[in-house]
C-alpha positions as CSV (number, residue, x, y, z in Angstrom):
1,X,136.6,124.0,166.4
2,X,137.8,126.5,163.7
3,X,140.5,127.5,166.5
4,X,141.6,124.0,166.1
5,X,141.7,123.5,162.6
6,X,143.4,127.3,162.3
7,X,146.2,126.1,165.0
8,X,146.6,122.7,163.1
9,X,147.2,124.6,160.0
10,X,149.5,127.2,161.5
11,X,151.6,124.5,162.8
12,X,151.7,122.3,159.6
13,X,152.5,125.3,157.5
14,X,155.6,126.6,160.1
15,X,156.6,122.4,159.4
16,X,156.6,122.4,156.2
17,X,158.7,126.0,156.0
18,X,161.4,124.4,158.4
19,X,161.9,121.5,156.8
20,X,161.9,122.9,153.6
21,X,163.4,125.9,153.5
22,X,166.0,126.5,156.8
23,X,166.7,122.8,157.9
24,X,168.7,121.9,154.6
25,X,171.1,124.2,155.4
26,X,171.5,123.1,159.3
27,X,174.3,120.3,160.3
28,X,172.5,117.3,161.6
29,X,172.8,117.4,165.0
30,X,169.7,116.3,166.6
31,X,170.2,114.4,170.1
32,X,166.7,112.2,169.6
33,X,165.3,109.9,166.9
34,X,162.8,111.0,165.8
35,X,163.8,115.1,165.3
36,X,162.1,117.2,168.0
37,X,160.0,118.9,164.1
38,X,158.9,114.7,163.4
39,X,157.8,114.5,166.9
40,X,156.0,117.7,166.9
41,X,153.9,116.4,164.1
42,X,153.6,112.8,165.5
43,X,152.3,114.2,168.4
44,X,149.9,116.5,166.9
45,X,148.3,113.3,164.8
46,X,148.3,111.4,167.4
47,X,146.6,113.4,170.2
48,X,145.8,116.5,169.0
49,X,146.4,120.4,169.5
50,X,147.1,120.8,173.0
51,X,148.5,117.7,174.1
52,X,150.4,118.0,171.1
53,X,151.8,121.4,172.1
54,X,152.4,120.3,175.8
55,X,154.3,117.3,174.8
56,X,156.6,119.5,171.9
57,X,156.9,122.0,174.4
58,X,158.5,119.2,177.0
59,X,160.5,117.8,174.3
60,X,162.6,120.8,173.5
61,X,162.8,121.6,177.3
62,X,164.5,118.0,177.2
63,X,167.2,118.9,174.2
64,X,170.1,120.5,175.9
65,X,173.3,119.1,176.2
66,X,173.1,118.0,179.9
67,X,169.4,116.2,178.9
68,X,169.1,112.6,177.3
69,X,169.4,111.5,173.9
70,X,167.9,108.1,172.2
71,X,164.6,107.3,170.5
72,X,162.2,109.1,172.3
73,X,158.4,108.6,170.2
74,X,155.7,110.9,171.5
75,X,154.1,109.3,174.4
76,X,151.8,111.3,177.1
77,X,153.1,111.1,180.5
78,X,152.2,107.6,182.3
79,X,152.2,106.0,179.0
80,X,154.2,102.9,179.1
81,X,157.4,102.6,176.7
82,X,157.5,101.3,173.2
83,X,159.8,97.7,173.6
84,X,163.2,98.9,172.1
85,X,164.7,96.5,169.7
């Protein structure tokens, strides 16, 4: 359990330094709604530290410039879509 909460923290605190301190001073340029650092923490909430990492870690294998682009919400695999409006 305290690996958990340890991990959790960790990746909060790398968040927080990203998107405070270097992404500023990045061009916007992101390919998905919401930014592969929002989905990383959506992800985390919503299902935790593992399937968390595994779906941030699919996510930035998907941002290239041959990959697709869009809303893409974190969702674990066989999940159905959100409806797109």
């Amino acid at each position: 359990m305290e690996l958990v909460l340890c991990l959790k923290s960790l990746n909060d605190g790398c968040y927080l330094n990203f998107s405070g301190q270097i992404s500023p001073f990045l061009p916007s340029s992101c390919r998905f709604i919401p930014t592969c650092s929002e989905y990383s923490m959506q992800a985390y909430k919503k299902y935790g530290v593992l399937k968390g990492t595994i779906l941030t870690a699919w996510r930035l294998l998907k941002c290239n410039p041959l990959g697709p682009s869009g809303f893409d919400p974190p969702r674990w695999f066989g999940e159905s879509k959100p409806p797109t409006s």
